[in-house]
BAKOL-659535 format. One line per field, with one value per residue: z, x, y of N, C-alpha, C, O in turn; residue number from 1. Coordinates in nm, 3 decimals, m for minus. Each point is the difference from the previous one (the first is absolute). Layout:
% BAKOL-659535
n_up [Z	...]
n_east [X	...]
n_north [Y	...]
ca_up [Z	...]
ca_east [X	...]
ca_north [Y	...]
c_up [Z	...]
c_east [X	...]
c_north [Y	...]
o_up [Z	...]
o_east [X	...]
o_north [Y	...]
nr [NUM	...]
END
This chain:
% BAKOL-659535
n_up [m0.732	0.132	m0.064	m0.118	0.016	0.110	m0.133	m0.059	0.052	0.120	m0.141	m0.086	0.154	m0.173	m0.056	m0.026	0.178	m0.110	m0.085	0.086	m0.071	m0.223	m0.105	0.144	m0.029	m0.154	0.059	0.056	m0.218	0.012	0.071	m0.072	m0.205	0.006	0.139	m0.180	m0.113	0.214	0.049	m0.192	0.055	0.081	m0.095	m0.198	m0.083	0.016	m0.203	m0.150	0.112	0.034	m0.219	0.204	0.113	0.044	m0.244	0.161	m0.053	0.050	0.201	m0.081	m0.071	0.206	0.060	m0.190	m0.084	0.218	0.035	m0.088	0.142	0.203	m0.126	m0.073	m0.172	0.132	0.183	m0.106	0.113	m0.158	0.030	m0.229	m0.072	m0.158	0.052	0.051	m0.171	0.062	0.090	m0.161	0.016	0.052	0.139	0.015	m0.253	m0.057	m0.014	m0.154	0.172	0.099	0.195	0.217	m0.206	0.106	m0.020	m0.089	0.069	0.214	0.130	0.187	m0.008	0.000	0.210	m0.127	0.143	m0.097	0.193	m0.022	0.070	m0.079	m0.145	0.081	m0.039	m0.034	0.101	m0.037	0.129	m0.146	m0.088	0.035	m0.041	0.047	m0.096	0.093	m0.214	0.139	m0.197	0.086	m0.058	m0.108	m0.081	m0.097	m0.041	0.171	0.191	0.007	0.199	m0.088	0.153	0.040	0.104	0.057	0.011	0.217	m0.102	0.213	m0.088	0.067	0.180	m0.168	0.168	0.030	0.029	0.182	m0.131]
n_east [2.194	0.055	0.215	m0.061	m0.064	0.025	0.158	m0.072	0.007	0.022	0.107	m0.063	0.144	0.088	m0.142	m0.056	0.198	0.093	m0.095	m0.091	0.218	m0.011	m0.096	0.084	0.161	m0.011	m0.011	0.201	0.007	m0.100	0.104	0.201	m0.015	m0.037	0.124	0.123	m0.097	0.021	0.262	0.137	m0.138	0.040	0.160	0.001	m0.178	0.130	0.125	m0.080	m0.013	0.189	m0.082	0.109	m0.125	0.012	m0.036	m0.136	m0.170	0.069	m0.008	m0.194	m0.241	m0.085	m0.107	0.039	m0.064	m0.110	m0.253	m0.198	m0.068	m0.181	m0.215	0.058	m0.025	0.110	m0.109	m0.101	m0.144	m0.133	m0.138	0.017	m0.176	0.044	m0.123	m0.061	0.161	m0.163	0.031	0.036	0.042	0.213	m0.173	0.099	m0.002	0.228	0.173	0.017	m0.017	0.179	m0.104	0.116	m0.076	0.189	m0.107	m0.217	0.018	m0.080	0.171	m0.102	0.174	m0.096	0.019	m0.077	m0.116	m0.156	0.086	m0.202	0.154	0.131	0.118	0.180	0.083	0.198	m0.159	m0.016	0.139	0.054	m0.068	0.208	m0.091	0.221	m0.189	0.226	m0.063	0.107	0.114	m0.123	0.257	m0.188	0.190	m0.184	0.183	m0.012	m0.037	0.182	0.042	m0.117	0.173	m0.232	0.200	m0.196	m0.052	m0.004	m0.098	0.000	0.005	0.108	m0.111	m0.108	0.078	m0.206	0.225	m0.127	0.064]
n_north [m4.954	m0.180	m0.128	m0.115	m0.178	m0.192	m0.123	m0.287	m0.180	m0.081	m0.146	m0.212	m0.088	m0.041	m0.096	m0.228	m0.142	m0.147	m0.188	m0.197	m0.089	m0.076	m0.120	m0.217	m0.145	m0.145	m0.193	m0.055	m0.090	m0.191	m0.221	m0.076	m0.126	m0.156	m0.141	m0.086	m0.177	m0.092	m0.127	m0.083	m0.232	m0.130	m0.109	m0.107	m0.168	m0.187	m0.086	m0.149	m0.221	m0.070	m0.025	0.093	m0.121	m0.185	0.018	m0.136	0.178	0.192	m0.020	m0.041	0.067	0.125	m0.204	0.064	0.239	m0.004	m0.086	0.150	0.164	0.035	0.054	0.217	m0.172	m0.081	m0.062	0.130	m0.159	m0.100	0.139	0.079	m0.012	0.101	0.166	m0.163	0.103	0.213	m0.190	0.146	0.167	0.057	m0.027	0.223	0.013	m0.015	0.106	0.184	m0.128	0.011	0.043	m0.112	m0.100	m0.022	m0.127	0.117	0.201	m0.061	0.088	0.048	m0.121	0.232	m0.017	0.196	m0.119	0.121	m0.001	m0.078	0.087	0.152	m0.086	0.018	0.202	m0.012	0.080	0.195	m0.075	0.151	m0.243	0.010	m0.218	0.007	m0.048	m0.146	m0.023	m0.083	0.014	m0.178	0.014	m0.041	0.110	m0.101	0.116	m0.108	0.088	0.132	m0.102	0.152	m0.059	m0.002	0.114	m0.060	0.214	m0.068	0.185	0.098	0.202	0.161	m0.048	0.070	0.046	0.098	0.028	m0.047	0.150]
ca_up [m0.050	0.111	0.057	m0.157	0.065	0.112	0.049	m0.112	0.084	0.106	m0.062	0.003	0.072	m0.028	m0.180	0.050	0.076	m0.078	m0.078	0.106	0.072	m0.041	0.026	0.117	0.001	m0.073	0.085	0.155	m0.100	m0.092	0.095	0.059	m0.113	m0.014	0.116	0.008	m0.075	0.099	0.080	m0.048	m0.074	0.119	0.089	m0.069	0.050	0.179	m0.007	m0.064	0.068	0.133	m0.001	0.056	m0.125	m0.114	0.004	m0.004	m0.096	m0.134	0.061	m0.140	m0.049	0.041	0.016	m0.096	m0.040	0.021	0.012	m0.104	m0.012	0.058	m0.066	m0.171	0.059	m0.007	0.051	0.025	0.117	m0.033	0.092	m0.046	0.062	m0.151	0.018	m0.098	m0.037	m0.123	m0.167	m0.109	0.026	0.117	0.066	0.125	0.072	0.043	0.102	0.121	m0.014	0.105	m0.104	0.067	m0.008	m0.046	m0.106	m0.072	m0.161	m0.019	m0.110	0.098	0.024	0.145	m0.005	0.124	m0.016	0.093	0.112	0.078	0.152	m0.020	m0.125	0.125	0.099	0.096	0.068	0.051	m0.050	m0.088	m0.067	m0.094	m0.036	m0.103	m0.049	m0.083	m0.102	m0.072	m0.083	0.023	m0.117	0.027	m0.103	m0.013	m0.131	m0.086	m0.018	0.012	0.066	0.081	0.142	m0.022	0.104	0.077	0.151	0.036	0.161	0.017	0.023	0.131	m0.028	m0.041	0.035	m0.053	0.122	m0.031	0.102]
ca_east [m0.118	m0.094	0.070	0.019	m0.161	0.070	0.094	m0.117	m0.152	0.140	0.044	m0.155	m0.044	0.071	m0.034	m0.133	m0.037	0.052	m0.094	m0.067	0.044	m0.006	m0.128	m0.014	0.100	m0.064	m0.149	0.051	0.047	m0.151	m0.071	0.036	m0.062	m0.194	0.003	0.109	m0.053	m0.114	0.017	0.008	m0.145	m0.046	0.068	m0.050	m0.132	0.003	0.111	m0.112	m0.141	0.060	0.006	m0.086	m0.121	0.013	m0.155	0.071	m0.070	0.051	0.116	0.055	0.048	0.127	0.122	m0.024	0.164	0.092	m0.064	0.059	0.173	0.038	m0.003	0.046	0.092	0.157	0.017	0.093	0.107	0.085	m0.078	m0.086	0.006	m0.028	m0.128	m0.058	m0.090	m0.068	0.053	m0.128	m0.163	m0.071	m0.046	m0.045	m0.150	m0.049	0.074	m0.039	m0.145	m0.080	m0.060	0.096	0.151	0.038	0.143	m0.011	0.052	0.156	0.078	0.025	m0.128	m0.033	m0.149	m0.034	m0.135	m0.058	m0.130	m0.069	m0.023	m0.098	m0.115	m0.038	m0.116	0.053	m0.002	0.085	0.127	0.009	0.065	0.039	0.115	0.033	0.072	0.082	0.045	0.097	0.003	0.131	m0.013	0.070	m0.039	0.003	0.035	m0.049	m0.122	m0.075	m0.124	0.082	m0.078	0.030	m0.043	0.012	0.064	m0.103	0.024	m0.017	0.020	m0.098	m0.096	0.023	m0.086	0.012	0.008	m0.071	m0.002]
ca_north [0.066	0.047	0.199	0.055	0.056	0.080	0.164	0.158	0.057	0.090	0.194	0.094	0.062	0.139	0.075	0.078	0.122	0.167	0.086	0.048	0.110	0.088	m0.021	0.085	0.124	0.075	0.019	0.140	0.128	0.056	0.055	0.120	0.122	0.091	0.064	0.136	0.049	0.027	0.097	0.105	0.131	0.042	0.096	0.108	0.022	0.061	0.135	0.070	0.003	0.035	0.135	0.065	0.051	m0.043	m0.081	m0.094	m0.101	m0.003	m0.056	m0.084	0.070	0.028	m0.082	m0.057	0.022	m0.037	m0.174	m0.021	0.019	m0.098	m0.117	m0.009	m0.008	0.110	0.154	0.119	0.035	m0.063	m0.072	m0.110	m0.152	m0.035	m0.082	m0.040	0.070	m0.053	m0.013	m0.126	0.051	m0.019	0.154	m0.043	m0.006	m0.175	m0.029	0.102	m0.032	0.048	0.100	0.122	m0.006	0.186	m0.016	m0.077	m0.030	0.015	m0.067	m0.079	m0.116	m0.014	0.067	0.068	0.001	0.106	m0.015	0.148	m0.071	0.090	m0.012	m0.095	0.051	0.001	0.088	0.087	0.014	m0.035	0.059	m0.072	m0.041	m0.073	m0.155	0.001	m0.118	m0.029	m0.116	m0.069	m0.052	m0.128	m0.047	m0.125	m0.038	m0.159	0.011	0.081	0.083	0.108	m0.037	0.100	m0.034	0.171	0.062	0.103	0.071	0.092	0.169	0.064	0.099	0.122	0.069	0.103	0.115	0.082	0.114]
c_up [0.115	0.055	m0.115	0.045	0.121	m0.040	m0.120	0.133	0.081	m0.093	m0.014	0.111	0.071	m0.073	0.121	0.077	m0.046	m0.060	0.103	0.077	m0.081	m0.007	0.128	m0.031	m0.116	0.048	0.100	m0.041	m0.067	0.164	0.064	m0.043	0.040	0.111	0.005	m0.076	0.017	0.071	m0.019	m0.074	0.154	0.091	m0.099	0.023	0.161	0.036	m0.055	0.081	0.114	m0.051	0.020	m0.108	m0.114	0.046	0.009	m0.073	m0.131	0.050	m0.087	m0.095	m0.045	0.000	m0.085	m0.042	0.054	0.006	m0.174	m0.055	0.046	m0.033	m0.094	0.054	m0.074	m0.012	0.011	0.110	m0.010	0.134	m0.005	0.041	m0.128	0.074	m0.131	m0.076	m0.062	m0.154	m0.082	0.040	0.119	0.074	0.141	0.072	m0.026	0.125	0.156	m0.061	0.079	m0.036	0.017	m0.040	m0.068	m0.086	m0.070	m0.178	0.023	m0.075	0.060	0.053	0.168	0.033	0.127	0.063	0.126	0.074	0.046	0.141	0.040	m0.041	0.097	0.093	0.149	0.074	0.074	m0.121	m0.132	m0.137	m0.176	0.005	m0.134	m0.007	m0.113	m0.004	m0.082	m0.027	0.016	m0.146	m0.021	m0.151	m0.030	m0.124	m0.036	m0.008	m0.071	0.037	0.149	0.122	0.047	0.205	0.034	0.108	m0.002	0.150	m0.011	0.026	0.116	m0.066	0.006	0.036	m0.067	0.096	m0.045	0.105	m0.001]
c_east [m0.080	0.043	m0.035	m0.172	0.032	0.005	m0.101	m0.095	0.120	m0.016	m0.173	m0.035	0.118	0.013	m0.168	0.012	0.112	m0.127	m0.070	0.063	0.023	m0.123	m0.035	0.072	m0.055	m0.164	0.018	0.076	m0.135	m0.074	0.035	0.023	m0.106	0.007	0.048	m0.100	m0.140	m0.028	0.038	m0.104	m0.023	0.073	m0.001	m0.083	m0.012	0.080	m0.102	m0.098	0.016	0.081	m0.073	m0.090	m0.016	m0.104	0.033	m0.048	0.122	0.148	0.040	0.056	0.150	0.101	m0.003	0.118	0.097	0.057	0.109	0.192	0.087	0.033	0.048	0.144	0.122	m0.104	0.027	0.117	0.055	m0.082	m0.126	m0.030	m0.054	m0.148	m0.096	m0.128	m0.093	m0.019	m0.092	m0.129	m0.021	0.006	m0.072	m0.173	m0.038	0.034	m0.122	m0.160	m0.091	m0.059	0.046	0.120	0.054	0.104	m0.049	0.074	0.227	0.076	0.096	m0.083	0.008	m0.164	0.007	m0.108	0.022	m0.085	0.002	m0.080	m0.174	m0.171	m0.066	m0.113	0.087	0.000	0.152	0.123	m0.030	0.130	0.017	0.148	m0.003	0.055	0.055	m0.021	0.135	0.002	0.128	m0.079	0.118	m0.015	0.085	0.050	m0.015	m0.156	m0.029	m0.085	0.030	m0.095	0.031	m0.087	m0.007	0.072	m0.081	0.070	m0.060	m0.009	m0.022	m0.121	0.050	m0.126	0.020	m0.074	m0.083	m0.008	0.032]
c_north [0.061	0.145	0.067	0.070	0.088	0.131	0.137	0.018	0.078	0.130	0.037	0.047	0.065	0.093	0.089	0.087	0.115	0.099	0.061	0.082	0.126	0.049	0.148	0.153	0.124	0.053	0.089	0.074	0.082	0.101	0.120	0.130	m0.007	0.027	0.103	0.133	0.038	0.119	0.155	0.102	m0.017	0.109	0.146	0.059	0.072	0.162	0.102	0.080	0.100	0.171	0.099	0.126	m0.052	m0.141	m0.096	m0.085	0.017	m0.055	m0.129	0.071	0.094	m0.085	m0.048	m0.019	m0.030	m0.107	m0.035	m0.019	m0.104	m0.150	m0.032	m0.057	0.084	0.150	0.116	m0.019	m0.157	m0.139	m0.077	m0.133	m0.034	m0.119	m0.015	0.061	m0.077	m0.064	m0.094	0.009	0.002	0.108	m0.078	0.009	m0.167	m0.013	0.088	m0.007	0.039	0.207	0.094	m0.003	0.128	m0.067	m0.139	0.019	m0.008	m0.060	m0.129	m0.095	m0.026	0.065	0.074	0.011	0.119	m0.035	0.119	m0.041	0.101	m0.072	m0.135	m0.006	0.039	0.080	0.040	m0.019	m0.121	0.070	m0.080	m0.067	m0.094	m0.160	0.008	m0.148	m0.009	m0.167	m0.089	m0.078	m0.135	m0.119	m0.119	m0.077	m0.106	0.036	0.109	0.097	0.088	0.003	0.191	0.004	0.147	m0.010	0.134	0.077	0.128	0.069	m0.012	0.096	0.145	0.102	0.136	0.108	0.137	0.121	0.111]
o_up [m0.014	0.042	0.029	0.004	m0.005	0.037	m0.016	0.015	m0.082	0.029	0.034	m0.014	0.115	0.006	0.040	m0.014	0.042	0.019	0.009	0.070	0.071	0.066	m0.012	0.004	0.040	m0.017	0.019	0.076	m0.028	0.017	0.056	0.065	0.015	0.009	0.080	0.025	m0.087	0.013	0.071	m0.045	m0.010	0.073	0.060	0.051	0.040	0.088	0.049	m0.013	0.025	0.081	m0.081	m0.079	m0.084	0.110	m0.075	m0.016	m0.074	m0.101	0.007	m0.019	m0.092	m0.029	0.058	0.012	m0.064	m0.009	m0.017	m0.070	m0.051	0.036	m0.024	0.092	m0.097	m0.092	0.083	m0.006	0.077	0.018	0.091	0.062	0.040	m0.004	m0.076	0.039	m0.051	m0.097	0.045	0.004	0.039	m0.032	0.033	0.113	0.015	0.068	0.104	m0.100	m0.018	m0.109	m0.071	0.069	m0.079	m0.013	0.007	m0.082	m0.083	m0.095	m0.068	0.026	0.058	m0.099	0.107	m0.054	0.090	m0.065	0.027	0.002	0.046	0.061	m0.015	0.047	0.084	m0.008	0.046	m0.114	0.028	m0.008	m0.068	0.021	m0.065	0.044	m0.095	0.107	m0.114	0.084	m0.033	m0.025	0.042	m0.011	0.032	m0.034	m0.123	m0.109	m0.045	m0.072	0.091	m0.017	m0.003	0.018	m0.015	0.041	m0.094	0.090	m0.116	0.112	0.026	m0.109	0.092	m0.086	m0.047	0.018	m0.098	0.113	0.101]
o_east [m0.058	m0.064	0.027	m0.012	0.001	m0.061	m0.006	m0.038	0.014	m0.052	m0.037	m0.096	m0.006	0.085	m0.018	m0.062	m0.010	m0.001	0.010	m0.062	0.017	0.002	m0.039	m0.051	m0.012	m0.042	m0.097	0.042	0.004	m0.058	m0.075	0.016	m0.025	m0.065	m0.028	0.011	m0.067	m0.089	m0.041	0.010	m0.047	m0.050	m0.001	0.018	m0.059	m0.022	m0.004	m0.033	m0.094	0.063	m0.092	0.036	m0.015	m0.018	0.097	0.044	0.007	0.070	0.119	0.121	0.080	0.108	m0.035	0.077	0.104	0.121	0.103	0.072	0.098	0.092	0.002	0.064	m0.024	0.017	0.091	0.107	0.094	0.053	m0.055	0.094	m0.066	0.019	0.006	m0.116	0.016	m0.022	m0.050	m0.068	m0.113	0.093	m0.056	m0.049	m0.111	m0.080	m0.039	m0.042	m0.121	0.034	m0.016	0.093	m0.071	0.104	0.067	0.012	0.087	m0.038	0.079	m0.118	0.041	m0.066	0.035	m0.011	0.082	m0.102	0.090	m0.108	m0.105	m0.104	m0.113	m0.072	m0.087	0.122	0.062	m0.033	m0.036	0.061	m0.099	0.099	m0.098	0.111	m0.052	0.022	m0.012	m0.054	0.109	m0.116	0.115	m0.088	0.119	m0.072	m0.003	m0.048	m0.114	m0.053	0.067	m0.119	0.109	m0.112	0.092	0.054	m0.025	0.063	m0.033	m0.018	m0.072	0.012	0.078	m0.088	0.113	m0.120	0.029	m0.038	m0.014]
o_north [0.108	0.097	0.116	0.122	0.123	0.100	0.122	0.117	0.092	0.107	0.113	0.075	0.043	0.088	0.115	0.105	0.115	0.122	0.123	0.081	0.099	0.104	0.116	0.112	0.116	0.114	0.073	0.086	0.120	0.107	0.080	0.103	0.119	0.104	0.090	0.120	0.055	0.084	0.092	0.114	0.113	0.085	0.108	0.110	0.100	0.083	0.113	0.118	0.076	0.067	0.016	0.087	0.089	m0.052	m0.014	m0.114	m0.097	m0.011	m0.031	0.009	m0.017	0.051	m0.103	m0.095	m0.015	m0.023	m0.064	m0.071	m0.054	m0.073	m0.121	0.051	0.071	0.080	m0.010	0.061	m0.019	m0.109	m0.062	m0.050	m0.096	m0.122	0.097	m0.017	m0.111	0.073	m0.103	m0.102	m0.027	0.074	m0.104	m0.002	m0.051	m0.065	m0.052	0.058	0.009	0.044	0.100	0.042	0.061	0.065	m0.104	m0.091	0.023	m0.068	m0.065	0.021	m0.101	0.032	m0.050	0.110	m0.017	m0.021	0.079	m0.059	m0.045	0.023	m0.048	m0.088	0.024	0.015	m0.096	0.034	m0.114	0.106	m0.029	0.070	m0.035	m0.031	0.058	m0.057	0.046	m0.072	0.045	m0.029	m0.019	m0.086	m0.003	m0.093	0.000	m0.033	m0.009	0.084	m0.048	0.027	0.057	m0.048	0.080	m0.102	0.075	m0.056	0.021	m0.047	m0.096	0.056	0.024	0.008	0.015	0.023	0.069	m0.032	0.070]
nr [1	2	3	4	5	6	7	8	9	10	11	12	13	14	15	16	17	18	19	20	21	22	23	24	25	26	27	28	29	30	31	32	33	34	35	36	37	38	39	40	41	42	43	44	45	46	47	48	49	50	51	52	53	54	55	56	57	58	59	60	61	62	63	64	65	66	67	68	69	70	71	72	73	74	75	76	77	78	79	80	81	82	83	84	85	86	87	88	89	90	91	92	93	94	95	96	97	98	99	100	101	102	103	104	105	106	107	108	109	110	111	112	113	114	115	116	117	118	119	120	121	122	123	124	125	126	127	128	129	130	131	132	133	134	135	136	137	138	139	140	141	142	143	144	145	146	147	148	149	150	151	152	153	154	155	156	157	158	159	160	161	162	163]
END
C-alpha cells in the first residue's frame, strides 16, 4: 500500500509540471504574436512617416490598410498572422483610453496613440510620433477568464520639413 501512495504523489507531480510547461509554451506563443504584431504597425507607420512630403500627422492613417491586410488572417498574399479581432461588444475605445488614440473605433484589438512632441512647448526640432499597444492574450478554460497583457513600443519622431 505504501508504494501504491508513492507512485500517486509521483504521477501528481508529474501531471503538475507537464501543465506548467504547457502553460509556459503557449504563454511565448501569445507572446510572440503581439510582438510580431507590434512590430509590424510600427514598421508600417515608420514606411508611412518617412515619405517625402507627405504629413506625418496622417502616417497612421495612410497605413491602415495595410496594418489591416496584414492582420486578416489567410490574406491576399497568404501572410496573415490571424491576431485577434474585435468580437461581442467589444471596440477598442475600452481598451484605447487614453485621448490621443487614432484608431479608437478599429476592428482589431490593438491601440495607436499620436504624440505631438510639438504641443509640448519645445523649442527648435519638433515633431510627432507614434505608440503602438498590441495585446498578449492568454485564455484560461477551467476558469474562464481571458488575462489580456499589453506590449507597447514606438515610432521615431517624424518631423515635417519645411522650406
Amino acid at each position: 500500500m505504501k508504494e501504491a501512495i508513492g507512485n500517486a504523489a509521483l504521477f501528481y507531480i508529474i501531471i503538475t509540471f507537464v501543465v506548467i510547461m504547457i502553460m509556459f509554451f503557449v504563454g511565448s506563443l501569445s507572446y510572440s504574436k503581439a510582438f510580431k504584431v507590434k512590430n509590424k504597425i510600427v514598421e508600417e507607420i515608420e514606411k508611412e512617416g518617412e515619405v517625402p512630403g507627405a504629413d506625418p500627422y496622417t502616417a497612421y492613417a495612410r497605413a491602415e490598410d495595410a496594418i489591416y491586410e496584414w492582420l486578416q488572417s489567410g490574406g491576399e498574399n497568404g501572410t496573415g498572422i490571424g491576431y485577434r479581432q474585435n468580437t461581442g461588444g467589444l471596440n477598442n475605445h475600452l481598451s484605447c483610453n487614453e485621448g490621443n488614440a487614432v484608431n479608437k473605433g478599429g476592428d482589431y484589438q490593438y491601440c495607436v496613440y499620436q504624440i505631438d512632441t510639438c504641443a509640448k512647448g519645445r523649442e527648435g526640432r519638433c515633431g510627432v510620433y507614434y505608440r503602438v499597444t498590441a495585446y498578449m492574450f492568454f485564455d484560461i478554460p477551467i476558469i474562464g477568464e481571458m488575462l489580456k497583457i499589453p506590449i507597447s513600443g514606438e515610432t521615431m519622431i517624424f518631423t515635417k520639413l519645411e522650406s
